[in-house]
C-alpha positions in Angstrom: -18.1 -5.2 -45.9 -16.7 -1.6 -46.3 -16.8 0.5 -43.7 -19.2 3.7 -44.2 -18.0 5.3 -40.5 -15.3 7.2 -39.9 -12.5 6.7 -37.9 -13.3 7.9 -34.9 -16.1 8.2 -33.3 -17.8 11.7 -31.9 -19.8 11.2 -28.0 -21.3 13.9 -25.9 -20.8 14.2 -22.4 -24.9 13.2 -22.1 -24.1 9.9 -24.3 -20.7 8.8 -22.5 -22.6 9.3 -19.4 -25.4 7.0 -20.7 -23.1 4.3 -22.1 -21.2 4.4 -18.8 -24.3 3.9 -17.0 -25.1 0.9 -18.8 -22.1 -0.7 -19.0 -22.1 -0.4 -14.8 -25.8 -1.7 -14.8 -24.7 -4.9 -16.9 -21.8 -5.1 -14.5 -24.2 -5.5 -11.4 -26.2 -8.2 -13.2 -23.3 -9.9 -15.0 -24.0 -9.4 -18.4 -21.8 -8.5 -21.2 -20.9 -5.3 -21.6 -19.3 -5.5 -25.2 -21.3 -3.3 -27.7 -21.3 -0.1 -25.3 -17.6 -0.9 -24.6 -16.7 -0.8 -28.4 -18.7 2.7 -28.8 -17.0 4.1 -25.6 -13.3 2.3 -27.2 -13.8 3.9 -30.4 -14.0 7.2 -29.1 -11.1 7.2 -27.2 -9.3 6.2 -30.9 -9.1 2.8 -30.3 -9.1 1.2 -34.2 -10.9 -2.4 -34.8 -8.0 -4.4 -34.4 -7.4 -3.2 -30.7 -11.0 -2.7 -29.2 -11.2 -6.8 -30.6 -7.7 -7.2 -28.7 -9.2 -5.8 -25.9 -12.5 -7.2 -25.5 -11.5 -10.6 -26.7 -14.0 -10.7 -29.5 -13.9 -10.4 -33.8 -12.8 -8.0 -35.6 -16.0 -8.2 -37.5 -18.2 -7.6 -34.1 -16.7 -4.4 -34.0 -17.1 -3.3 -37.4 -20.7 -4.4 -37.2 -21.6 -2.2 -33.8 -19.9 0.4 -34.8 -21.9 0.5 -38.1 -24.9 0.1 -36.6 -24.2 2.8 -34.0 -23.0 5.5 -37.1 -26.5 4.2 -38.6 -28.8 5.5 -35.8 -26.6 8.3 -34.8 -29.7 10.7 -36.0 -32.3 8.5 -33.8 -29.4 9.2 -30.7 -29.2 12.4 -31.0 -32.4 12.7 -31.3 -33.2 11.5 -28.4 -30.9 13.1 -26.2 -32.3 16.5 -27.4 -36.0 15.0 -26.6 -34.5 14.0 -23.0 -32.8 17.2 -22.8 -36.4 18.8 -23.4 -38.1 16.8 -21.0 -36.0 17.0 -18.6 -35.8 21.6 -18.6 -40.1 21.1 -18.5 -39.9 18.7 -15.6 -37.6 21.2 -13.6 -39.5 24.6 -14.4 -42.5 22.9 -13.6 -41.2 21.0 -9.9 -39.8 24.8 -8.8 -42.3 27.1 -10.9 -44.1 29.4 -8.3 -46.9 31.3 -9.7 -46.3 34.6 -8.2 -43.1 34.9 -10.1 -42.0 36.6 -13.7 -40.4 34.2 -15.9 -37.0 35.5 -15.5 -37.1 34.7 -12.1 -38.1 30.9 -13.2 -35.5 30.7 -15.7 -33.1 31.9 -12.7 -34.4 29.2 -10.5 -34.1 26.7 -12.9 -30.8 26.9 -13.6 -30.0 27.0 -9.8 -31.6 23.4 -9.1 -30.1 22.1 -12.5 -26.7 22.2 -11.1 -25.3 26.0 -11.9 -24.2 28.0 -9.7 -26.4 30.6 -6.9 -26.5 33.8 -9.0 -25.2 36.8 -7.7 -26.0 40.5 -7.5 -24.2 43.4 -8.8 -23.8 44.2 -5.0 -22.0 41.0 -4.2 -25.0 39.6 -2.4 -26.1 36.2 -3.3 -29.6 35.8 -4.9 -32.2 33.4 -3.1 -34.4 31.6 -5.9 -38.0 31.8 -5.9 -38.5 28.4 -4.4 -35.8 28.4 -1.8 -38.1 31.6 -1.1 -41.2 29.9 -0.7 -39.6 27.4 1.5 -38.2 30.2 3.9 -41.9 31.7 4.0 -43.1 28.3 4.6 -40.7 27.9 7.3 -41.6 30.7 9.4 -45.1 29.4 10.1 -46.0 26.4 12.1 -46.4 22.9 10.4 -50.5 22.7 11.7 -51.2 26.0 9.8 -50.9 23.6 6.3 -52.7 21.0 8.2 -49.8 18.8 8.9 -49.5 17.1 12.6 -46.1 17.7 13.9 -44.5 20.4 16.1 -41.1 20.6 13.9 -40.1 20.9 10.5 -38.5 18.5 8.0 -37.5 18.3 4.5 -40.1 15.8 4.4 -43.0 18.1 5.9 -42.2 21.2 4.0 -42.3 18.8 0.7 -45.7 18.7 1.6 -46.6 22.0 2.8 -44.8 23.5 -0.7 -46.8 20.9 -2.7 -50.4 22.3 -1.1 -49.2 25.4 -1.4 -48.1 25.2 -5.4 -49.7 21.9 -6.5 -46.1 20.5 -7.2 -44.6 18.6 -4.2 -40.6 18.2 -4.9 -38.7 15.8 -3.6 -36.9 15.3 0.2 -33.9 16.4 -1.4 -34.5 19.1 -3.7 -35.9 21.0 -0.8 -32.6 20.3 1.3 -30.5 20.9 -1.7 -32.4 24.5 -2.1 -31.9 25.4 2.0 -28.4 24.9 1.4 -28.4 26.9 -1.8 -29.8 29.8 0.3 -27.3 29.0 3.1 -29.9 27.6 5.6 -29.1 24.1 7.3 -30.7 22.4 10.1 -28.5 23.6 13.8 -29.4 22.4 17.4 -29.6 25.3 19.9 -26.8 25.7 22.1 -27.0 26.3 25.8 -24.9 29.4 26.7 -24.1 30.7 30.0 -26.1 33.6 31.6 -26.1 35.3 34.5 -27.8 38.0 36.4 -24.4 38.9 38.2 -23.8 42.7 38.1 -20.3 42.4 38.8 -20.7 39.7 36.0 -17.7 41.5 34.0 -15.3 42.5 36.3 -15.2 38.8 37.6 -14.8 37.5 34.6 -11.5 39.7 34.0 -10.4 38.8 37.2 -10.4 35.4 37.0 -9.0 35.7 33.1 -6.2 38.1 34.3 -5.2 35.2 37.3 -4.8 32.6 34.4 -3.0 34.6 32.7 -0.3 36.2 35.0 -0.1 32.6 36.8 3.6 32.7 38.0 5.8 29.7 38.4 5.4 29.0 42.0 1.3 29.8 41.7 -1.4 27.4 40.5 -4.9 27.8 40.5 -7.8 25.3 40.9 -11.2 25.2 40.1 -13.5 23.4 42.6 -16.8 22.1 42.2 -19.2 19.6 44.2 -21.3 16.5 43.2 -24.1 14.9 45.4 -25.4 14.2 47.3 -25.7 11.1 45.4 -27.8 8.1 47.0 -25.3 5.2 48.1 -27.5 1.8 46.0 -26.8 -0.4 42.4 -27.1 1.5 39.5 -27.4 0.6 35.7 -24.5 0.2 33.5 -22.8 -2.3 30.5 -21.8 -5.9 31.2 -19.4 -8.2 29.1 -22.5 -11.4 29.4 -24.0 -14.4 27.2 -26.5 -13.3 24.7 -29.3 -15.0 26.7 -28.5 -13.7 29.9 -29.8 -9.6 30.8 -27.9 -8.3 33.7 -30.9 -6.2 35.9 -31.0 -3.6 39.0 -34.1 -3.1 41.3 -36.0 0.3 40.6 -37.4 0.7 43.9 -34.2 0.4 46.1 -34.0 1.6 49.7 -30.6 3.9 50.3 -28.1 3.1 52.1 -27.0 6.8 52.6 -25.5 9.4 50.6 -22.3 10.7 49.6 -20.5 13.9 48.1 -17.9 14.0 46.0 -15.4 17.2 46.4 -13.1 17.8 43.5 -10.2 20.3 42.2 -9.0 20.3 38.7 -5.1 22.2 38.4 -4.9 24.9 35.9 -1.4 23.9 35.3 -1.1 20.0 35.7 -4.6 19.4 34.6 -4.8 16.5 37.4 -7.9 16.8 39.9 -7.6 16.0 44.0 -10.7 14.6 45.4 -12.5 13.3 48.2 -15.3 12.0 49.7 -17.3 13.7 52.0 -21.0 13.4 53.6 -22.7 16.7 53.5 -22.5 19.5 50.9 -21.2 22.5 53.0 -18.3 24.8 54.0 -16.7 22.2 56.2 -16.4 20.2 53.4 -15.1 23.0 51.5 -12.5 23.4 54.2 -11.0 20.1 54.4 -10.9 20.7 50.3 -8.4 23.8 50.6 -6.5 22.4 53.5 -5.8 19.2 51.6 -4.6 21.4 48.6 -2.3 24.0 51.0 -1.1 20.6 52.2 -0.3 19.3 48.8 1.3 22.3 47.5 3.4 23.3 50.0 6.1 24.8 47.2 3.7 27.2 46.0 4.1 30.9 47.1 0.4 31.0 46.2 -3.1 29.0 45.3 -6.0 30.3 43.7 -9.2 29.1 44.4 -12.0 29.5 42.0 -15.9 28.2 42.7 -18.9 29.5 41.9 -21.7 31.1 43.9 -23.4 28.9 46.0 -24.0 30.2 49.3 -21.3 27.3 50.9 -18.8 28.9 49.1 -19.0 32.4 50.3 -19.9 31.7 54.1 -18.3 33.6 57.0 -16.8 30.0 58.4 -15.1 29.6 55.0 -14.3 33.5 55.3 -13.0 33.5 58.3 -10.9 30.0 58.0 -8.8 31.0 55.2 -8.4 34.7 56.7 -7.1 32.8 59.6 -4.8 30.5 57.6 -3.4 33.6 55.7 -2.3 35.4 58.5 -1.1 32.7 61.3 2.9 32.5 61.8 2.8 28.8 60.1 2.1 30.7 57.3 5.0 33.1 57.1 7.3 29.6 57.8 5.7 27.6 55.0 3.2 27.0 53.0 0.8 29.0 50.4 -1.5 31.9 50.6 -4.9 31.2 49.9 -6.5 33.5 47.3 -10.4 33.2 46.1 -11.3 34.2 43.1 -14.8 33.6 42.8 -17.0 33.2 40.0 -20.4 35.2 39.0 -23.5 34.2 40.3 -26.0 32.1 37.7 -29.0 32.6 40.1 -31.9 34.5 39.1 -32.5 37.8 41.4 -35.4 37.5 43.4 
């Protein structure tokens, strides 16, 4: 038989795609994978002789697949411009929105089919007309296109687009067009406020200690915790798989406790005790345990924030008292308090 092909064979990106699609879906069944090989061998120059070497079949086998594939290279291509076709309509009419001019559809088309987000003479990215839609779509609740949830998601706007426009596009299309439009989905974060008016000039302060901390100074920052009921609480067990460990849910206390902690600015370590109540006393025994512990310091800052424990004459007057007794000028730290703004709302 004399060959009517020529030596090498010519593959578009669409049909080298195709073939290695195949060859991968034969692959998952296990079943041979031969003729596409041959095609995809032949382009890459491989003459009869070596694709036979390399596949472990004739040199006849090739010739003949190769023939047939030169044959019905007309059919092929063909088809791929058909599919090519198809698959342009099937885009234009998934993102197609009605109130738009067709330059603006031929803009959005070739933004979901893979190319890049146009962009203005200004340097401004363009937002397609569906990704538009979606935003519009967005800014209204879900029950105003008669859908029963309090929150979006790609799922629900789907559906709202497709009552809208008649076309409903897939899950991902409308995530992939969010994104185009640089829009993803972000939690809301909790930020700090307060009502403080000397909200500022605390804030410096307490920046300006950190920062001008000198060797023989630390500062701590003290919170509370409690009062927390004393009884058996839930938590992870190493047990059998038949066996549930449990804990009561109506339990009666057996009292309370609070726990008093400071973490160094320096060291990073925390000091901490337990205590019974939630007051100044507490906040006393606090401070004299770290003058005690940090009896190499020329001075301790002390940094809380607002409660009314932390700014009461006892504690006031305590570390006043500390300050200026003649222990004080022998050994030992000064107390400073740099306290933090207030997070209560003015009555």
């Amino acid at each position: 038989m004399v060959n009517s092909y020529p030596p090498s064979i010519e593959l578009s990106g669409v049909q080298q795609e195709i073939l290695d699609l195949i060859i991968q879906d034969q692959r998952t069944v296990q079943r041979a994978t031969e003729p596409e090989q041959v095609i995809l061998l032949g382009f890459k120059g491989f003459s009869e002789a070596q694709t036979a070497r390399e596949l472990l079949i004739s040199e006849g086998d090739v010739r003949l697949i190769r023939q047939r594939w030169w044959d019905s290279r007309k059919r092929v291509h063909a088809a791929e411009k058909k599919l090519h076709t198809v698959f342009q309509n099937l885009v234009s009419l998934i993102f197609r929105i009605p109130s738009e001019q067709v330059t603006s559809d031929a803009i959005e088309s070739n933004a979901t089919a893979g190319g890049s987000t146009p962009v203005s003479s200004d340097g401004n990215w363009k937002i397609n007309p569906a990704a538009r839609a979606l935003i519009e779509i967005l800014h209204h609740k879900p029950k105003d296109y008669g859908i029963n949830r309090s929150n979006w998601t790609h799922a629900s706007l789907a559906d709202a687009f497709g009552k809208v426009y008649d076309r409903r596009p897939s899950n991902g299309t409308v995530g992939r067009l969010l994104r185009q439009a640089g829009l993803k989905w972000k939690k809301s974060r909790k930020v700090l406020t307060s009502p403080d008016p000397k909200y500022r000039q605390k804030v410096e302060l307490l920046l300006h200690t950190l920062h001008s901390l000198q060797v023989d100074e630390d500062l701590f920052f003290i919170d509370e915790l409690g009062p927390l009921q004393v009884k058996r609480y839930g938590g992870r067990h190493y047990l059998p798989k038949d066996q549930t460990a449990t804990h009561p849910q109506a339990q009666k206390s057996r009292g309370s406790i609070t726990v008093y902690g400071a973490l160094s600015a320096l060291t990073n370590q925390v000091t901490w005790f337990y205590g019974t109540t939630k007051d100044s006393m507490g906040m006393i025994d606090l401070a004299e345990i770290l003058f005690n512990q940090n009896h190499d310091k020329s001075k301790i800052y002390l940094t809380w924030d607002a409660a009314s424990w932390h700014g009461s004459d006892t504690l006031l007057h305590w570390v006043e008292t500390l300050n200026g007794s003649d222990i004080l000028r022998g050994a030992g730290p000064k107390l400073e308090l740099v306290p933090l703004p207030s997070s209560e709302l003015l009555s």
